[in-house]
N, CA, C and O atoms as CSV, one atom per row, in Angstrom:
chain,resi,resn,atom,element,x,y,z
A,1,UNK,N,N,105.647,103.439,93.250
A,1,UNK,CA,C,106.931,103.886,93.757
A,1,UNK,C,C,107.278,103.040,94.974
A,1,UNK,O,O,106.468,102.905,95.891
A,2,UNK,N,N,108.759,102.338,94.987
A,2,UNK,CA,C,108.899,101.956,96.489
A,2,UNK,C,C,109.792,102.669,97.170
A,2,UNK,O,O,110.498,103.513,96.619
A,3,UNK,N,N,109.846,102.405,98.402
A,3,UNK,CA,C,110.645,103.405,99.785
A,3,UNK,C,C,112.435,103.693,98.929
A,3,UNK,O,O,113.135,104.703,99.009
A,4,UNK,N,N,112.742,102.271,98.102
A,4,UNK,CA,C,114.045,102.701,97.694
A,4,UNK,C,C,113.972,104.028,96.290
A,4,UNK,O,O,115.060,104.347,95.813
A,5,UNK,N,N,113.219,104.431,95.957
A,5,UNK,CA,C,113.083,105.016,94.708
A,5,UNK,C,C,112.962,106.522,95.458
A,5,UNK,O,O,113.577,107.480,94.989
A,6,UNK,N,N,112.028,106.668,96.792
A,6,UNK,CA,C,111.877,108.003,97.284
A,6,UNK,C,C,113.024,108.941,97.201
A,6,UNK,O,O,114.245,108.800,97.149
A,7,UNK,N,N,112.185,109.973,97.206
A,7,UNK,CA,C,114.093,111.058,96.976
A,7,UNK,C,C,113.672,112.205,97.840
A,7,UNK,O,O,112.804,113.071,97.732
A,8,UNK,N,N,114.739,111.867,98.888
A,8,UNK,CA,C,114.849,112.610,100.529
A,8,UNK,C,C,115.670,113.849,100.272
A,8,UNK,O,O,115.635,114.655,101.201
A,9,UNK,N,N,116.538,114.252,99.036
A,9,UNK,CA,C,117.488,114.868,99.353
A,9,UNK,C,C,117.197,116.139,99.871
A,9,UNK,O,O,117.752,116.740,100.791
A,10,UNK,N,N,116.077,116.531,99.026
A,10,UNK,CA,C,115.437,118.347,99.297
A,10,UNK,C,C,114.900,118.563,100.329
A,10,UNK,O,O,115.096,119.630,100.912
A,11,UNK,N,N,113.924,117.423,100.919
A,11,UNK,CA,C,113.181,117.672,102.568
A,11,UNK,C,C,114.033,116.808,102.890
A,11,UNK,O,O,113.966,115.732,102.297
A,12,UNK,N,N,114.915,116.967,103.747
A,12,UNK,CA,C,115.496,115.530,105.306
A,12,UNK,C,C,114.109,115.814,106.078
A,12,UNK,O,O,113.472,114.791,106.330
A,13,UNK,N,N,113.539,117.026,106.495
A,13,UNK,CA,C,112.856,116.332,107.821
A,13,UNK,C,C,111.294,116.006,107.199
A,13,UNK,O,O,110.400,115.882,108.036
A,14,UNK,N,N,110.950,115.867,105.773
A,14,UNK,CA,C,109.763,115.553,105.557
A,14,UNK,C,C,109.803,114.088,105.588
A,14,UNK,O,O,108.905,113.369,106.025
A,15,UNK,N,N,111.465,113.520,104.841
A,15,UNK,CA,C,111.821,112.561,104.396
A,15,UNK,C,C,111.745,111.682,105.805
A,15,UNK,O,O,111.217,110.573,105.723
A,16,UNK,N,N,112.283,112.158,107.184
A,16,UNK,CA,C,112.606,111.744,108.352
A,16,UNK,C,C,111.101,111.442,108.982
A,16,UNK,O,O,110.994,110.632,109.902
A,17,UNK,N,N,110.054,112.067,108.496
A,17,UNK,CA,C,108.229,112.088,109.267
A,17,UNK,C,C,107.948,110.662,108.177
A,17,UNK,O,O,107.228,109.748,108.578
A,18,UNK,N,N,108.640,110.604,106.701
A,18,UNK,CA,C,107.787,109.748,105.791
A,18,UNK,C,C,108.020,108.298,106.540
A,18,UNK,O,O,107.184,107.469,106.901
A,19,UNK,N,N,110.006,108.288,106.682
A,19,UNK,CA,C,110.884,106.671,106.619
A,19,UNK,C,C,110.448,106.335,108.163
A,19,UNK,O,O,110.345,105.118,108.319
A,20,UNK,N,N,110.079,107.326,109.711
A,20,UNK,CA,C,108.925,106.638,110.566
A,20,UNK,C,C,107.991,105.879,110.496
A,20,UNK,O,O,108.011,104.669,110.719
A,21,UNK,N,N,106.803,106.752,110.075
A,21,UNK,CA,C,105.442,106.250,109.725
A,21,UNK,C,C,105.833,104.936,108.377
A,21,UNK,O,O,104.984,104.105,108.053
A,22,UNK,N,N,106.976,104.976,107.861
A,22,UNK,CA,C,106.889,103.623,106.447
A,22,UNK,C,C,107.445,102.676,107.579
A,22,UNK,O,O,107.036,101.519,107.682
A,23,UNK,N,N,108.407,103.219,108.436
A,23,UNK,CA,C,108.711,101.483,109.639
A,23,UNK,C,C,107.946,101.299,109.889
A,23,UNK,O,O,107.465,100.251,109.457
A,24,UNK,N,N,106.980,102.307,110.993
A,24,UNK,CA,C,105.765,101.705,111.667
A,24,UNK,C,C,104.791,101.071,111.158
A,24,UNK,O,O,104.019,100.441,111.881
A,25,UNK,N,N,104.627,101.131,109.583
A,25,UNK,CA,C,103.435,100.340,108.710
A,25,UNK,C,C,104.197,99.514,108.719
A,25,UNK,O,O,103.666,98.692,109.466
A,26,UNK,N,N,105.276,99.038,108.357
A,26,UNK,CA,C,106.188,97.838,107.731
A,26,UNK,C,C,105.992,96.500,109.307
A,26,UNK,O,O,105.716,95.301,109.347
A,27,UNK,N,N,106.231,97.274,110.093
A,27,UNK,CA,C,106.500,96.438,110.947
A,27,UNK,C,C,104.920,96.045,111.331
A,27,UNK,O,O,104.761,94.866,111.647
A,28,UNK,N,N,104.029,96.687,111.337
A,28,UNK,CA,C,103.073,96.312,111.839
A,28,UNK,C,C,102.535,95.318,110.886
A,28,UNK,O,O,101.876,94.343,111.245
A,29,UNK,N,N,102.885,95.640,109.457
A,29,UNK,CA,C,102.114,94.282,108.305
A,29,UNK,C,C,103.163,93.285,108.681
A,29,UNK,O,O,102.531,92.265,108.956
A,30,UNK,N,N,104.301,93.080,108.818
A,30,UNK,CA,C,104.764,92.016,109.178
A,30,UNK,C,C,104.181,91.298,110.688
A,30,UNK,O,O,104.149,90.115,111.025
A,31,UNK,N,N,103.862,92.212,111.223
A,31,UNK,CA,C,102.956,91.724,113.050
A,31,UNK,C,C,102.320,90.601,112.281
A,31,UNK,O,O,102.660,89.418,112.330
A,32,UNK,N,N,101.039,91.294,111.331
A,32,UNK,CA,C,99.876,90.270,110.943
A,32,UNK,C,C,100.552,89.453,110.334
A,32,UNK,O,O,100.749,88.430,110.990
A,33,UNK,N,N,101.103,89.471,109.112
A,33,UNK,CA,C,101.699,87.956,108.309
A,33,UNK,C,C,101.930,87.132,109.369
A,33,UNK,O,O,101.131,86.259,109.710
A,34,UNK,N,N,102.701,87.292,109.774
A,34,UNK,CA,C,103.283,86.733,111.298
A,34,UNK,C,C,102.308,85.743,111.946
A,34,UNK,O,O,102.411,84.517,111.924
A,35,UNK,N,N,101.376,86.450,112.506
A,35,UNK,CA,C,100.315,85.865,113.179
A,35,UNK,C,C,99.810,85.161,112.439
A,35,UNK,O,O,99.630,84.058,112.954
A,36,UNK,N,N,99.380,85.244,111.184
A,36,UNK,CA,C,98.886,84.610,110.047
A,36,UNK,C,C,100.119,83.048,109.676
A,36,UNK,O,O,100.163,82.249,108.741
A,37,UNK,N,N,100.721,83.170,110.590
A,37,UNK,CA,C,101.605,82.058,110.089
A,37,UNK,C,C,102.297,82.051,108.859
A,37,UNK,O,O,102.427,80.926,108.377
A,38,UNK,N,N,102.832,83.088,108.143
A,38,UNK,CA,C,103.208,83.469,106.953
A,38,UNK,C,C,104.620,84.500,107.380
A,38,UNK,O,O,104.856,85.186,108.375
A,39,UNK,N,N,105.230,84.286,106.377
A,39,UNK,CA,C,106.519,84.666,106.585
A,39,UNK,C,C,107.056,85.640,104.843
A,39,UNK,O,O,106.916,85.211,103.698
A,40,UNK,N,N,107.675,87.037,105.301
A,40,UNK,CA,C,108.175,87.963,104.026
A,40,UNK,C,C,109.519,87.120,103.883
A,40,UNK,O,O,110.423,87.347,104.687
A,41,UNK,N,N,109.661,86.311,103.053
A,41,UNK,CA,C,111.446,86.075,102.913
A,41,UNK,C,C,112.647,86.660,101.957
A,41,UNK,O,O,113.700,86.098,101.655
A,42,UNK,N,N,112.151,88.011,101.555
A,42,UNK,CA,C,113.096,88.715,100.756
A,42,UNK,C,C,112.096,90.699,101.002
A,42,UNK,O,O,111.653,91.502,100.181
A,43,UNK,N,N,112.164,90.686,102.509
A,43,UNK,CA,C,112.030,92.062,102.610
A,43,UNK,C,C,112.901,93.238,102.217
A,43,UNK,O,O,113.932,93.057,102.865
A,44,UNK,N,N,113.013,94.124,101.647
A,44,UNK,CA,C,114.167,95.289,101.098
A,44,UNK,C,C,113.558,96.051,100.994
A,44,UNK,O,O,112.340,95.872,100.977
A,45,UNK,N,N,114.202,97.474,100.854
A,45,UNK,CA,C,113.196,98.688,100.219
A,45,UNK,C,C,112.697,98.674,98.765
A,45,UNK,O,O,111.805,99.452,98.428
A,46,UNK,N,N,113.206,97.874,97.959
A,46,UNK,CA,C,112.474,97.698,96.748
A,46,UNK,C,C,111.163,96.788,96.845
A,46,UNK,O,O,110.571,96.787,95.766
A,47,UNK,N,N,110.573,96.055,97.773
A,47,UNK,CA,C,109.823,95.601,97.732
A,47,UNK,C,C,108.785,95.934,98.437
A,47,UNK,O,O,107.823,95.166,98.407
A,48,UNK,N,N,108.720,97.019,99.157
A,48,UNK,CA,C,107.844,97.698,100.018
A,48,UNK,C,C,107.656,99.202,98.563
A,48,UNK,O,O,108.365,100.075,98.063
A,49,UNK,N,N,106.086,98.622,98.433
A,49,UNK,CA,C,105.262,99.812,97.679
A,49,UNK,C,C,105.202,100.918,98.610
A,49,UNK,O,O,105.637,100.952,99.761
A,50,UNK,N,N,104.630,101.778,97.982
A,50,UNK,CA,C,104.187,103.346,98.464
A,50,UNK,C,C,103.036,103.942,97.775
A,50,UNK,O,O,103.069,104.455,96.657
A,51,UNK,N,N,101.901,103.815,98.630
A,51,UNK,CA,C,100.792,104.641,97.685
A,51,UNK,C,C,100.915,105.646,97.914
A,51,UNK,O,O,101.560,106.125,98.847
A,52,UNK,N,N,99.753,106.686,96.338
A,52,UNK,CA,C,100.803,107.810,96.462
A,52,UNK,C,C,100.028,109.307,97.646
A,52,UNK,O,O,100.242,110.508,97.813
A,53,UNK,N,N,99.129,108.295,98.174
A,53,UNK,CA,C,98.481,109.174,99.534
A,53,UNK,C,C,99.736,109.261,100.968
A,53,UNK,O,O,99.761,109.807,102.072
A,54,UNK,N,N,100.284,108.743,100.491
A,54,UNK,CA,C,101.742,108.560,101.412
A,54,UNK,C,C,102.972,109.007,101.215
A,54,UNK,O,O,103.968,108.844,101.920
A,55,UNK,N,N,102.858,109.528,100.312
A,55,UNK,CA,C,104.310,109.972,99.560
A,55,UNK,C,C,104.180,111.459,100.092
A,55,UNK,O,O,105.045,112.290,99.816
């Protein structure tokens, strides 16, 4: 499943605790690529997975 497929409509504020904690991972794997000298060049919500310990 990715972040664009999630379906917020029934919880907003579970949905609002999930789309936090999915920036704060997002941004932090981009930290490392980064550092790694590597670059995401077509980031979107379809391309950010979701395991389903996270959902």
């Amino acid at each position: 499943m990715t972040i664009r497929h999630y379906d917020s409509k029934d919880r907003p504020t579970e949905a609002l605790d999930f789309y936090v904690k999915a920036g704060v991972g997002i941004a932090r794997g981009l930290a490392h690529i980064h550092a790694s000298n590597f670059a995401h060049r077509d980031l979107k919500l379809a391309n950010v997975l979701v395991m389903p310990r996270y959902r």
